[in-house]
Structures are given as structure tokens and as C-alpha cells.
Biopython code that builds the backbone (N, CA, C, O; Angstrom):
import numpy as np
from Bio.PDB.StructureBuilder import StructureBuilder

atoms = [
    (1, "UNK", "N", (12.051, -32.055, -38.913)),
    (1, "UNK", "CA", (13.159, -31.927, -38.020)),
    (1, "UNK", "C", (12.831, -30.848, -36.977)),
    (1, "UNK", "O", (12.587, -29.716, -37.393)),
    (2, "UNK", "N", (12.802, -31.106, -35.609)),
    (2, "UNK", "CA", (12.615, -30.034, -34.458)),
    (2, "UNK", "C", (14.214, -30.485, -33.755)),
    (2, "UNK", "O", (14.826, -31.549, -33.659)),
    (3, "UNK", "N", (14.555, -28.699, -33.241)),
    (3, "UNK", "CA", (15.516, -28.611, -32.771)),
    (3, "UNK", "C", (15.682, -27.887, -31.379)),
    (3, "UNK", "O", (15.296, -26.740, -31.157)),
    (4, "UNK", "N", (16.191, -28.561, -30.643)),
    (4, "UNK", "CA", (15.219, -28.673, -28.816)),
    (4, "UNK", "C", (16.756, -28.340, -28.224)),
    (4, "UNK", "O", (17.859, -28.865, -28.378)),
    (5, "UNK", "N", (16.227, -27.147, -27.439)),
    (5, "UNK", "CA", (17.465, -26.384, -26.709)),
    (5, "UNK", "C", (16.673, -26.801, -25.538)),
    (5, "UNK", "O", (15.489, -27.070, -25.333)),
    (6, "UNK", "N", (18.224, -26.737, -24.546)),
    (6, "UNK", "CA", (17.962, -27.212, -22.481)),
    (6, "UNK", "C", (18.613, -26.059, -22.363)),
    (6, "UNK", "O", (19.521, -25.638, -23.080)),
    (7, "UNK", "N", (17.896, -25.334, -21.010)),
    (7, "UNK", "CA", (18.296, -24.678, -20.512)),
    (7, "UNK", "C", (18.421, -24.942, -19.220)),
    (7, "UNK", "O", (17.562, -25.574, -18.604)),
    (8, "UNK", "N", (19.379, -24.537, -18.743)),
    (8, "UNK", "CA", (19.724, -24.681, -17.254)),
    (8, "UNK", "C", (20.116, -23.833, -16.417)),
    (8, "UNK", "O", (21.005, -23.098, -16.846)),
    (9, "UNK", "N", (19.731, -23.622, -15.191)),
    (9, "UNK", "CA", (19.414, -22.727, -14.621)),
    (9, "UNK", "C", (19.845, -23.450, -12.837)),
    (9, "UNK", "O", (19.617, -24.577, -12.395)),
    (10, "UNK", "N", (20.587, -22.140, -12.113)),
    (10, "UNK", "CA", (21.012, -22.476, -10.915)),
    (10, "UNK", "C", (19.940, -22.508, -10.054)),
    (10, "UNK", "O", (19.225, -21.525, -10.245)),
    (11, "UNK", "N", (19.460, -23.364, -9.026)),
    (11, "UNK", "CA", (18.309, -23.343, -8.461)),
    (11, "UNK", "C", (18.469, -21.795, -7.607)),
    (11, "UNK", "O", (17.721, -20.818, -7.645)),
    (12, "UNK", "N", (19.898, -22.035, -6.751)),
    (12, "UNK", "CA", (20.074, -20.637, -5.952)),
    (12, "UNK", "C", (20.147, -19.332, -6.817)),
    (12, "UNK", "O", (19.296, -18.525, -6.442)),
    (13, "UNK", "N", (20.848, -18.920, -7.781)),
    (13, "UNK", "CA", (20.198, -17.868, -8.837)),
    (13, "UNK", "C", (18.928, -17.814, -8.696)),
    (13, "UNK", "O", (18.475, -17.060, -7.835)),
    (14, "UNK", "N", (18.040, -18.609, -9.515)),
    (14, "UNK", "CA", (16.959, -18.485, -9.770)),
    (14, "UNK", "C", (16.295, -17.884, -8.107)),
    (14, "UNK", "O", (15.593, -16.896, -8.319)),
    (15, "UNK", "N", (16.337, -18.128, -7.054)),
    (15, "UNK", "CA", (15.878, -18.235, -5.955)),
    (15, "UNK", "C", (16.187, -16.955, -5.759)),
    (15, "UNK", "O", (15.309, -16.103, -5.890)),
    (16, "UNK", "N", (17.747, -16.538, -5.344)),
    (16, "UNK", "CA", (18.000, -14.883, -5.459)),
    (16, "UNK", "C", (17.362, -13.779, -6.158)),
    (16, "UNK", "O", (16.906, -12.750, -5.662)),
    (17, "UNK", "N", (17.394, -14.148, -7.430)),
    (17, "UNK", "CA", (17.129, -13.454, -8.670)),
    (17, "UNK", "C", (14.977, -13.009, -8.317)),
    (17, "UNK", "O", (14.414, -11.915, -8.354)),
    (18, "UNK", "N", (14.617, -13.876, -8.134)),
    (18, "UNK", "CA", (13.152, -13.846, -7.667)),
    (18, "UNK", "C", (13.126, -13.065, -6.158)),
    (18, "UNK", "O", (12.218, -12.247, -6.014)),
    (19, "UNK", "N", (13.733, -13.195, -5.425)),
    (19, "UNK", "CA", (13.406, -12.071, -4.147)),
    (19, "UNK", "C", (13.823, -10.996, -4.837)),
    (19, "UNK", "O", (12.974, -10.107, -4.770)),
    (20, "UNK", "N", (15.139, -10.571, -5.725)),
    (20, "UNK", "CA", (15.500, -9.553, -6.060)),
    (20, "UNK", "C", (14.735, -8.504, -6.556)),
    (20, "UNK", "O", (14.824, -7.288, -6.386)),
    (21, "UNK", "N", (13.538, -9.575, -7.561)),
    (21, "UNK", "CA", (12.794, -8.608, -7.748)),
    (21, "UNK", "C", (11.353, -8.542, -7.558)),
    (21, "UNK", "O", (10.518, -7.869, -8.161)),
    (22, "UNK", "N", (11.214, -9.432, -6.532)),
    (22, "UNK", "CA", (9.637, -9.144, -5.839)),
    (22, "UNK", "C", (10.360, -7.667, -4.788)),
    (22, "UNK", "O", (9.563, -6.728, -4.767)),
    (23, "UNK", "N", (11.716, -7.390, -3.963)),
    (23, "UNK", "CA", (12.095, -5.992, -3.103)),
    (23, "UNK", "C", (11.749, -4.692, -4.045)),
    (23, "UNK", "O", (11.171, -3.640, -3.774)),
    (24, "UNK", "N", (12.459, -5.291, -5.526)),
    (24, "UNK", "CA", (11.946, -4.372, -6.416)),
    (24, "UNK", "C", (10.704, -3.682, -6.509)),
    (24, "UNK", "O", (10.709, -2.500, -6.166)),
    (25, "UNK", "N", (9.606, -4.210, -6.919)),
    (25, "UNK", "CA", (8.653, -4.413, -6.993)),
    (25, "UNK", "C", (7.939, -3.723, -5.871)),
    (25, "UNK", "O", (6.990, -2.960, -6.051)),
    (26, "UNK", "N", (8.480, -4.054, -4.625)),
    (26, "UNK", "CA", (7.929, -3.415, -3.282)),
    (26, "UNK", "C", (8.526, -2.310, -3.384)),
    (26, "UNK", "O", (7.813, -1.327, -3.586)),
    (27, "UNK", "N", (9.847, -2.139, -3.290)),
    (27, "UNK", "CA", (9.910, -0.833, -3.104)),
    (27, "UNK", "C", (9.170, 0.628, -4.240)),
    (27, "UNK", "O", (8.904, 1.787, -3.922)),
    (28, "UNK", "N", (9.056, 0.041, -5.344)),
    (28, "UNK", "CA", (8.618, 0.312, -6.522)),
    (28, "UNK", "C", (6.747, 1.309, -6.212)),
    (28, "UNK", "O", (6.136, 2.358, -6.416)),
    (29, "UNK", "N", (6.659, -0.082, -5.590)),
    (29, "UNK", "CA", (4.800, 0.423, -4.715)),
    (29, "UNK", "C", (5.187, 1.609, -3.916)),
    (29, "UNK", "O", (4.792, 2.693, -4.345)),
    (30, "UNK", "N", (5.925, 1.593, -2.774)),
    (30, "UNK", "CA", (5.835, 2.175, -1.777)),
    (30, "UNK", "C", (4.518, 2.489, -1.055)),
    (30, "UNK", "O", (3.471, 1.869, -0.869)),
    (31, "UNK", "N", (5.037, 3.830, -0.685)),
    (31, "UNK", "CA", (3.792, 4.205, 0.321)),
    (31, "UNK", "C", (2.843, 4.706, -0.838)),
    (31, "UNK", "O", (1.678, 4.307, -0.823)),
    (32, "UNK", "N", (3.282, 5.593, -1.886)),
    (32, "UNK", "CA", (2.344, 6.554, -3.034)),
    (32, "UNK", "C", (2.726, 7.413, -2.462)),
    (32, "UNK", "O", (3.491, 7.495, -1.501)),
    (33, "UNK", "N", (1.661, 8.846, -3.629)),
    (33, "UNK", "CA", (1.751, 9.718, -2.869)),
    (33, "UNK", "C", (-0.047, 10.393, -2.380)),
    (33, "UNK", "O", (-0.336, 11.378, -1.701)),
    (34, "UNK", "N", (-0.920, 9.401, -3.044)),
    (34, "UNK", "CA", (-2.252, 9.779, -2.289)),
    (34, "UNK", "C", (-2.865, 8.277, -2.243)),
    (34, "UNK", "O", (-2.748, 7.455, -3.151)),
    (35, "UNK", "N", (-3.584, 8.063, -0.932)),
    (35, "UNK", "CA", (-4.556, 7.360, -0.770)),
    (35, "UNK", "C", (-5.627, 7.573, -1.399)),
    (35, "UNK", "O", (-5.749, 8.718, -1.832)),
    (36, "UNK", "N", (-6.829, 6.530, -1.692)),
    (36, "UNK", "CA", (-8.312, 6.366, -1.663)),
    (36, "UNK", "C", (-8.356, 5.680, -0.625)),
    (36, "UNK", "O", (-7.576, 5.186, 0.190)),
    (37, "UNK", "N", (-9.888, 5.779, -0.901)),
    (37, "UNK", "CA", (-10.397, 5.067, 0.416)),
    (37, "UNK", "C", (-10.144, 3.047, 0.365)),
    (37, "UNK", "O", (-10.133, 2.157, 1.216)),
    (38, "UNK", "N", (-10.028, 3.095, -0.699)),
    (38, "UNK", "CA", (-9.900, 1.639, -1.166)),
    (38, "UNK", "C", (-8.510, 1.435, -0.557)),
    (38, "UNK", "O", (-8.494, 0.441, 0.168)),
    (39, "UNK", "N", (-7.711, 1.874, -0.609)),
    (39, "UNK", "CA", (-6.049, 1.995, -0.270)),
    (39, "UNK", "C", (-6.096, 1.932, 1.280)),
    (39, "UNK", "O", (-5.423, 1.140, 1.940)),
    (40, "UNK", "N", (-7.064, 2.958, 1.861)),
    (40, "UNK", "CA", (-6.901, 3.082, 3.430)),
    (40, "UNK", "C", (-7.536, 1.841, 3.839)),
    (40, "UNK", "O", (-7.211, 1.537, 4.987)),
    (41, "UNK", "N", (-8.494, 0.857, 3.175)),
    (41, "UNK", "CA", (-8.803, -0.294, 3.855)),
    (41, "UNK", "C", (-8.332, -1.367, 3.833)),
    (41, "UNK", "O", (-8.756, -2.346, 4.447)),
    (42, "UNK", "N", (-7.118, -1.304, 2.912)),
    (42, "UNK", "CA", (-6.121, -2.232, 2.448)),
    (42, "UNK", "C", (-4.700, -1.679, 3.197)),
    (42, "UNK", "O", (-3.629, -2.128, 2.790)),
    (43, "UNK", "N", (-4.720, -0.839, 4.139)),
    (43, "UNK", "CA", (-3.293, -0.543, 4.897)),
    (43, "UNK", "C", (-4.196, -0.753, 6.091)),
    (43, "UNK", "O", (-3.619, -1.475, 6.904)),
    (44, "UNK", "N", (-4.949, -0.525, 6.345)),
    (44, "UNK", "CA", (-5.783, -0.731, 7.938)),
    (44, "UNK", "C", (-6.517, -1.978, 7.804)),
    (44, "UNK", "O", (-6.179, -2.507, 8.863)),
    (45, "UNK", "N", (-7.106, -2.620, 7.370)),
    (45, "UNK", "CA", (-7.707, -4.334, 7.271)),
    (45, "UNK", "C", (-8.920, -3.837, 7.789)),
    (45, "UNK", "O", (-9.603, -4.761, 8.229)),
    (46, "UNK", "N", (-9.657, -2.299, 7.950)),
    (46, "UNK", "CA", (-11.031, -1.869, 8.425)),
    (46, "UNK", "C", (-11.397, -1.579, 7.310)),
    (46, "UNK", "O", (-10.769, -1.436, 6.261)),
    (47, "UNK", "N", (-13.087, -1.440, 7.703)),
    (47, "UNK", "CA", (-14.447, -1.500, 6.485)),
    (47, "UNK", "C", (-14.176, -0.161, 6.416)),
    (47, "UNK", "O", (-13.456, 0.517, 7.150)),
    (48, "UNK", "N", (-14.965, 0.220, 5.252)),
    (48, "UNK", "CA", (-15.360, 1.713, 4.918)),
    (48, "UNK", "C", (-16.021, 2.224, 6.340)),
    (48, "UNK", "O", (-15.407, 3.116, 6.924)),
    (49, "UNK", "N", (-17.132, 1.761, 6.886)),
    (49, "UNK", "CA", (-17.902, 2.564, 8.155)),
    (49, "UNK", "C", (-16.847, 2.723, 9.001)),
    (49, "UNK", "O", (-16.645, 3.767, 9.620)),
    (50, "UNK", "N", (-16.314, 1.969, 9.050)),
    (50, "UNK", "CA", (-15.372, 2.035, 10.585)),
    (50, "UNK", "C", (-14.274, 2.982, 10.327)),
    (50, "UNK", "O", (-13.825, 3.597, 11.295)),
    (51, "UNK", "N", (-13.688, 3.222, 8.936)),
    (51, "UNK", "CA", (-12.675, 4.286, 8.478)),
    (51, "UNK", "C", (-13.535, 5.723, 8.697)),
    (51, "UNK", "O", (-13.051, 6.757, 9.156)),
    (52, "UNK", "N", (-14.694, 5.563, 8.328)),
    (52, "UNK", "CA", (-15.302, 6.866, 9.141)),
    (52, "UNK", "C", (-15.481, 7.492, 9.677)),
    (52, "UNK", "O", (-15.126, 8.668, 9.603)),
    (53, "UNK", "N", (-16.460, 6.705, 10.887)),
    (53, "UNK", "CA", (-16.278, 7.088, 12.337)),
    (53, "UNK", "C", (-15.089, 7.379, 12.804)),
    (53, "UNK", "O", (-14.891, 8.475, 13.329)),
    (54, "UNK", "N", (-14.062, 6.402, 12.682)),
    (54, "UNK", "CA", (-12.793, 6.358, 13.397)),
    (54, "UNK", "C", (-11.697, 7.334, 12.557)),
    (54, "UNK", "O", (-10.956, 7.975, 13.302)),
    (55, "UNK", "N", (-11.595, 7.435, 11.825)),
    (55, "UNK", "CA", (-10.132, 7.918, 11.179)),
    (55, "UNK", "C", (-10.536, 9.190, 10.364)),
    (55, "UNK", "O", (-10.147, 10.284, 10.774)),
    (56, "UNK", "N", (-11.442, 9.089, 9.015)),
    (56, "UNK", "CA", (-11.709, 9.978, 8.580)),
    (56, "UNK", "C", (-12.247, 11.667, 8.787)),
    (56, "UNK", "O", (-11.685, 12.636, 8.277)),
    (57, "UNK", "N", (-13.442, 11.708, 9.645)),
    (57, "UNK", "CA", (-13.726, 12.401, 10.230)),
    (57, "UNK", "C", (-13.048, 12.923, 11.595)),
    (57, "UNK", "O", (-13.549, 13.795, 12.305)),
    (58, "UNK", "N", (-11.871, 12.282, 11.849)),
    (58, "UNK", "CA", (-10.740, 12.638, 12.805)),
    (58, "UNK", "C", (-10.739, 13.901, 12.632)),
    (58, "UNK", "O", (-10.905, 14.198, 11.449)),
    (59, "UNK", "N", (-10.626, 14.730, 13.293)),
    (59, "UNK", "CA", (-10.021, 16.677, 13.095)),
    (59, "UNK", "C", (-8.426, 16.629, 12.550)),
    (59, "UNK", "O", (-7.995, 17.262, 11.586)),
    (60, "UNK", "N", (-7.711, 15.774, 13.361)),
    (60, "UNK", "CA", (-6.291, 15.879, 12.921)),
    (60, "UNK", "C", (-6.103, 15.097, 11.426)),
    (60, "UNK", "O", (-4.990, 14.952, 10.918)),
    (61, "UNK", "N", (-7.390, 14.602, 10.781)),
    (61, "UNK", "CA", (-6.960, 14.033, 9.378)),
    (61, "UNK", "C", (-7.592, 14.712, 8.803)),
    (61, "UNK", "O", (-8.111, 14.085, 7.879)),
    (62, "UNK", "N", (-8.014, 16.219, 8.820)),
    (62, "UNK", "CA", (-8.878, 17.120, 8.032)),
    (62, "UNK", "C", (-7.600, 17.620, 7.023)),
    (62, "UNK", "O", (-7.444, 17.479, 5.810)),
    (63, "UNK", "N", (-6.875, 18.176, 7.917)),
    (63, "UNK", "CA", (-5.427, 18.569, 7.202)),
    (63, "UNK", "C", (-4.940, 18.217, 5.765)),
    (63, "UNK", "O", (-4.727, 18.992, 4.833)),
    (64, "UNK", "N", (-4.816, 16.886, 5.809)),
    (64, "UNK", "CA", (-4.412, 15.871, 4.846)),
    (64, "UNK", "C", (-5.611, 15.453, 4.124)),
    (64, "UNK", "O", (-5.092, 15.134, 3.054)),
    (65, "UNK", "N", (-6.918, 15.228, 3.972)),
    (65, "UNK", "CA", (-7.656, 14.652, 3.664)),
    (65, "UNK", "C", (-8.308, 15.523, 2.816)),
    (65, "UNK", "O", (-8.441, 16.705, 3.135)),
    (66, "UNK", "N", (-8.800, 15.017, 1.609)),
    (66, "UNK", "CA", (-10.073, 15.996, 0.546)),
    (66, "UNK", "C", (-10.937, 14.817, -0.164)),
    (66, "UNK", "O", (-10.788, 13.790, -0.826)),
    (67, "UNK", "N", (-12.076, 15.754, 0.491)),
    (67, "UNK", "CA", (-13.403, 14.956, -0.221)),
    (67, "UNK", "C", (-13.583, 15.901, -1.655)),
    (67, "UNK", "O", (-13.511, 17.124, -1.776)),
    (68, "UNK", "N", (-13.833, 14.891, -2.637)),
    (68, "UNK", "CA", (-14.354, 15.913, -4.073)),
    (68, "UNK", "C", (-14.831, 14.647, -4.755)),
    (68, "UNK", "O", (-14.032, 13.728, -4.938)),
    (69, "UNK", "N", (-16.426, 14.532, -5.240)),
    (69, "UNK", "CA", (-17.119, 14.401, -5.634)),
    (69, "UNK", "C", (-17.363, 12.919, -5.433)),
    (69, "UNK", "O", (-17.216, 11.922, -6.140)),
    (70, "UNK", "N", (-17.859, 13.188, -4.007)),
    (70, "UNK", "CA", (-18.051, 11.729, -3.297)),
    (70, "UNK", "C", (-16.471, 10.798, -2.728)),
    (70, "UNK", "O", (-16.348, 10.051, -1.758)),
    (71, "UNK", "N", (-15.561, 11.166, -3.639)),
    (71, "UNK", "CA", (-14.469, 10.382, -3.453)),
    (71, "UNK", "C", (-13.228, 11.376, -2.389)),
    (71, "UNK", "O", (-12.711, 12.478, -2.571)),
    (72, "UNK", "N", (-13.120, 10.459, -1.383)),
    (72, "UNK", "CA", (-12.022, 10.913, -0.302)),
    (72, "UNK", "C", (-10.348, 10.286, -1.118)),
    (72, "UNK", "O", (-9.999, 9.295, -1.759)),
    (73, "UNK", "N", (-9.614, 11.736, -0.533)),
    (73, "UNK", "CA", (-8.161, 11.203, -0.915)),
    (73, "UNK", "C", (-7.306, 12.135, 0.145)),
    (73, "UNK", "O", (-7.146, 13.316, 0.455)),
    (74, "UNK", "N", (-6.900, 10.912, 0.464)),
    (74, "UNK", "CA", (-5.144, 11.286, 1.591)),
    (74, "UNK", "C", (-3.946, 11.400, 1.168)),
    (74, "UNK", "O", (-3.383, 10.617, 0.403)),
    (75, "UNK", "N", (-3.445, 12.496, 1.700)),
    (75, "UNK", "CA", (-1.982, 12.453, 2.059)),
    (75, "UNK", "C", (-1.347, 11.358, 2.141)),
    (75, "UNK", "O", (-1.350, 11.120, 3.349)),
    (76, "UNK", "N", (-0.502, 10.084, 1.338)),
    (76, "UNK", "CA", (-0.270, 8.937, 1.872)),
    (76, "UNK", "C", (0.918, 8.998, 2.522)),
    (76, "UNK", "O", (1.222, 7.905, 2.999)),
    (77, "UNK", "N", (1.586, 9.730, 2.692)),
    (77, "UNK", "CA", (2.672, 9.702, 3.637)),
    (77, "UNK", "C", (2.627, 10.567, 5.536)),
    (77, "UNK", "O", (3.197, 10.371, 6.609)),
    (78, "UNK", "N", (1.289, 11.802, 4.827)),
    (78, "UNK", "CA", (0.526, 11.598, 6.494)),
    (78, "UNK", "C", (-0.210, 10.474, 7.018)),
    (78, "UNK", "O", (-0.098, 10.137, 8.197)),
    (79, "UNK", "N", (-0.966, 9.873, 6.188)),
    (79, "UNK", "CA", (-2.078, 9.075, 6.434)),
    (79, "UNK", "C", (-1.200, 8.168, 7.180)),
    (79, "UNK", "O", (-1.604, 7.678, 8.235)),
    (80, "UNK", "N", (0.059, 7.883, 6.687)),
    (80, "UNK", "CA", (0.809, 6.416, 7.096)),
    (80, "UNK", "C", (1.470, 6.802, 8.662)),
    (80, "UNK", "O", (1.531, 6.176, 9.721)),
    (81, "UNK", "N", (1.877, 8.019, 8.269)),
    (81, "UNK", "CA", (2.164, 8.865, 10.129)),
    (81, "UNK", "C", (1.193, 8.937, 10.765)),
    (81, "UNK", "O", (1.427, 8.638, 11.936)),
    (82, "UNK", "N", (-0.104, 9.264, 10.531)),
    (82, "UNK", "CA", (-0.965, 9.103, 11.554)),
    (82, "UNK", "C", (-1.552, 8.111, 12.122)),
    (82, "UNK", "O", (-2.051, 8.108, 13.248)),
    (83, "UNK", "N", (-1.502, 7.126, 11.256)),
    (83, "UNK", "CA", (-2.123, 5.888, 11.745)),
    (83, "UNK", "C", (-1.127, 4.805, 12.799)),
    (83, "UNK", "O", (-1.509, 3.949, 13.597)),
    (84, "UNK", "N", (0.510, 5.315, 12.367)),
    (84, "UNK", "CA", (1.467, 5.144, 13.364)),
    (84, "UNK", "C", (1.414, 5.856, 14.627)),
    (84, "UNK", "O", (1.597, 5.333, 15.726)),
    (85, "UNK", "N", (1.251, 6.620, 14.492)),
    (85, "UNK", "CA", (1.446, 7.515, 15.495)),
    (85, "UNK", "C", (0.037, 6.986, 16.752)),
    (85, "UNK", "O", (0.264, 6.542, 17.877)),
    (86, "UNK", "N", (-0.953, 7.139, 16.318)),
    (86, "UNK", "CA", (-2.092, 7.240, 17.015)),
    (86, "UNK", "C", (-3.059, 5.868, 16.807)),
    (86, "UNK", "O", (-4.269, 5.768, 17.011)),
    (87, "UNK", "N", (-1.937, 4.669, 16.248)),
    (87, "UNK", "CA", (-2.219, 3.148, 16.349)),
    (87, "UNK", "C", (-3.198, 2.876, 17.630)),
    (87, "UNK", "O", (-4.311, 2.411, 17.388)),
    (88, "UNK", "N", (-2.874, 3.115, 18.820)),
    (88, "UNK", "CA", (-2.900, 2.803, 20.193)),
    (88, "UNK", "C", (-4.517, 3.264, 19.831)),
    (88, "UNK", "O", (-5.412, 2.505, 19.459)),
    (89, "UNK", "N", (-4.591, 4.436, 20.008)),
    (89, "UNK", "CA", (-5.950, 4.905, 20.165)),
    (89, "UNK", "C", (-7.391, 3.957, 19.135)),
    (89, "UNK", "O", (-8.470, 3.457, 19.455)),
    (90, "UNK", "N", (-6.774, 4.077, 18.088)),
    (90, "UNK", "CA", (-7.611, 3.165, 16.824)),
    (90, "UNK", "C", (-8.395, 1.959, 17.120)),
    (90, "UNK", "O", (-8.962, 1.353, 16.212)),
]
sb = StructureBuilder()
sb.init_structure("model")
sb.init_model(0)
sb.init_chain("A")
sb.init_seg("    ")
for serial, (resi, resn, name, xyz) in enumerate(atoms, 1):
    if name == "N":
        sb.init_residue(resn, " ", resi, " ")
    sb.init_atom(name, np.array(xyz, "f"), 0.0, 1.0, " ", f" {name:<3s}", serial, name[0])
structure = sb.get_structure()
């Protein structure tokens, strides 16, 4: 003997209920509170070389930025102002 439950389910619930918590989820990520370098090429869509030349070695991202033992880490809530801020130039 098997005993077989239906469940039913509102398509629009279900539909709500799923954005509800993919916002979750996002807001959940946010910004952080430090970058890697892996992070800065995944908010900028640029290679490691080009985060170099261009952004890293910036003077105004010395501030925010620490190299320790090979591995760079940002400020992620400067990193995210500066790259707003000075988009244009980039």
C-alpha cells in the first residue's frame, strides 16, 4: 500500500515567493566589507593586468588597498566609490 499526497501550489505565490527571496539573497551579498582581487574582476568585467595598470596601482586606491603576501585586498565600500566616481576615466 503507497499513500500519495498532491500538493498544490499558487503559480503567483510561488512566483512572488521566489523573487522574495532571490532580493534576499542579494541584499544578503551586498557590497562586503573587503574585496580580492577575484571580487574586483567580477564588479569591473577587467583581467587581473588591466586591474593593475589601471586601478590598483592608482595613488588614490593606495588608501584603501593592502597587499600582504602576494594577495591584494580592498576597502569594498571605497573600492565601489571609486570606481563610481572615476568610471569616466577607467
Amino acid at each position: 500500500m503507497t499513500a500519495t499526497v498532491q500538493i498544490i501550489i499558487d503559480d503567483n505565490y510561488l512566483q512572488k515567493e521566489v523573487v522574495r527571496q532571490v532580493n534576499e539573497r542579494l541584499v544578503d551579498m551586498g557590497v562586503g566589507t573587503w574585496w580580492d582581487m577575484k571580487r574586483l574582476q567580477y564588479e569591473t568585467s577587467r583581467s587581473y593586468d588591466w586591474l593593475m595598470e589601471y586601478v590598483v596601482y592608482d595613488l588614490r586606491v593606495q588608501g584603501f588597498a593592502k597587499q600582504k603576501n602576494n594577495r591584494w585586498l580592498f576597502k569594498a565600500q571605497e573600492m565601489k566609490e571609486f570606481l563610481t566616481k572615476f568610471y569616466d576615466e577607467l
